[in-house]
N, C-alpha and C positions, 0 to 999 in steps of 0.2 A: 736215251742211248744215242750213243754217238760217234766220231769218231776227232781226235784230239788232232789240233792241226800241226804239232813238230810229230805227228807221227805214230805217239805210246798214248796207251790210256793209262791215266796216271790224277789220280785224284786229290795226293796227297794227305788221304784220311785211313790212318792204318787200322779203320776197322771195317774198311772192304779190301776184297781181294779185286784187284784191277786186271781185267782181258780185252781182249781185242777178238774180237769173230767177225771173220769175215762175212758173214752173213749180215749181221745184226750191226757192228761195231763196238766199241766199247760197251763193257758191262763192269758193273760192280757191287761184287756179293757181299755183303754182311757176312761178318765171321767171328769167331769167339775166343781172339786172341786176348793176350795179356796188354795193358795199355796203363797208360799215368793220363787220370781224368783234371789235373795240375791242382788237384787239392791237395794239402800236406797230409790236410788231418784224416785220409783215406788210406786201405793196406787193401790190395788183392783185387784191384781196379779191373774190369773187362770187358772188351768190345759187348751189346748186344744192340739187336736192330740195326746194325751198322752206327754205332754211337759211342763213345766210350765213356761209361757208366761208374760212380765209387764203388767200393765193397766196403769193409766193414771199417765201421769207424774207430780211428787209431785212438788204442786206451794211454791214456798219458799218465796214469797214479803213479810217482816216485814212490811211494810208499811213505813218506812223510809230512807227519801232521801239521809242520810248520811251514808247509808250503801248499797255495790254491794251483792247482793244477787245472789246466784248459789246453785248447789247440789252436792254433792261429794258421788259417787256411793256408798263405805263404811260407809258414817255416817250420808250422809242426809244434809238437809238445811247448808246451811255458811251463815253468813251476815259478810264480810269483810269492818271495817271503810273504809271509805275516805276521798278525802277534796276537796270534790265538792261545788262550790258556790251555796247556798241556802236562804232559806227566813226562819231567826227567829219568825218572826210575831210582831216584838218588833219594833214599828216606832222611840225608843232610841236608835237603833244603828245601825250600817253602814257597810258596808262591810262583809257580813252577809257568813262565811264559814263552811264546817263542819270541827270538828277536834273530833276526838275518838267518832265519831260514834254520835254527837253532833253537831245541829247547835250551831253559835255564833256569835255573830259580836262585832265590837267595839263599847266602849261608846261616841253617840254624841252627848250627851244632852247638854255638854256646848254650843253648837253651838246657841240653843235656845236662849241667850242672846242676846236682842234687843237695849239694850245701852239704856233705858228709864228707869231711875229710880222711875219713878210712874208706875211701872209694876214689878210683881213676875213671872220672866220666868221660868218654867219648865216644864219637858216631862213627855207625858201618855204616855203610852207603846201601847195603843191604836189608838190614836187620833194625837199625834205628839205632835211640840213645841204647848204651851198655855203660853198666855199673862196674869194676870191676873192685872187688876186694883186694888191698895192701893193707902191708904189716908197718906201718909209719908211725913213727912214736904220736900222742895225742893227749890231750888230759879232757877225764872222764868227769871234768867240775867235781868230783868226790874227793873233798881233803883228807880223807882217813887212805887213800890209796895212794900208790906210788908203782912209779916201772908204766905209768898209762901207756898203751901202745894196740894198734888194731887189730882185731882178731876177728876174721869173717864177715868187716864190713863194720862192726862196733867197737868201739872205743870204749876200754875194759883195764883195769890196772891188775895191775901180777904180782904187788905186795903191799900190805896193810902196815899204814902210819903207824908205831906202838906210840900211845899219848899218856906216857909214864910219870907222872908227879914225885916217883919217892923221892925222898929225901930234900925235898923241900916241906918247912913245917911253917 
């Protein structure tokens, strides 16, 4: 204890309280204010002991898989890309990676092709490949049929060849 020679006591550490008693001189209590201990990656910093102390260490999760998240004492959260294998949510594509901080995978919707031409193959991004039945003319290789055309997904003829000889002898 002492007393400050322009006069104040004045410590410049705002985790005491600075007085002057005339008795004593300068005093400086420890107190349990609010303070920034100059780490980034700290929240709810507070004087004790006369010191100023972190609280609880600042959660940095973006909530995104394609980025490592950390803290850097200076400036706080980082989320740095990567290219961690991950899940698009897109059942049209394959190989699903992150790239700039982005899922993505490849397009495998042609795969959906069923090789049935009384079906319209294409992908939900939801649900996957879908088959859908059309009525689009077709031939059923069966030469005694005729009128082939789609019915429920099969390729089906709607009238019978007549293969009549009369009247040739």
């Amino acid at each position: 204890h002492g007393t400050d020679v322009s006069g104040t006591c004045e410590d410049g550490n705002p985790c005491t309280d600075d007085a002057c008693l005339t008795a004593s001189g300068c005093t400086f209590t420890p107190n349990t204010l609010a303070c920034d201990d100059g780490d980034a990656c700290t929240v709810g910093d507070h004087c004790a002991g006369g010191l100023c102390v972190g609280g609880v260490v600042l959660v940095c999760d973006d909530g995104n898989p394609c980025t490592d998240d950390g803290c850097a004492g200076d400036s706080g959260c980082v989320h740095t890309d990567n290219g961690a294998p991950c899940d698009d949510a897109n059942a049209c594509t394959g190989g699903d990676v992150c790239a700039g901080g982005v899922c993505a995978g490849l397009d495998i919707a042609a795969a959906c092709g069923d090789g049935n031409p009384c079906t319209d193959d294409l992908c939900d991004p939801g649900a996957g490949c879908l088959h859908l039945a059309n009525a689009l003319p077709c031939d059923d290789g069966d030469p005694c049929t005729m009128g082939d055309s789609c019915i429920a997904g099969t390729c089906a003829g709607t009238g019978v060849v007549v293969c009549d000889d009369l009247g040739s002898v």
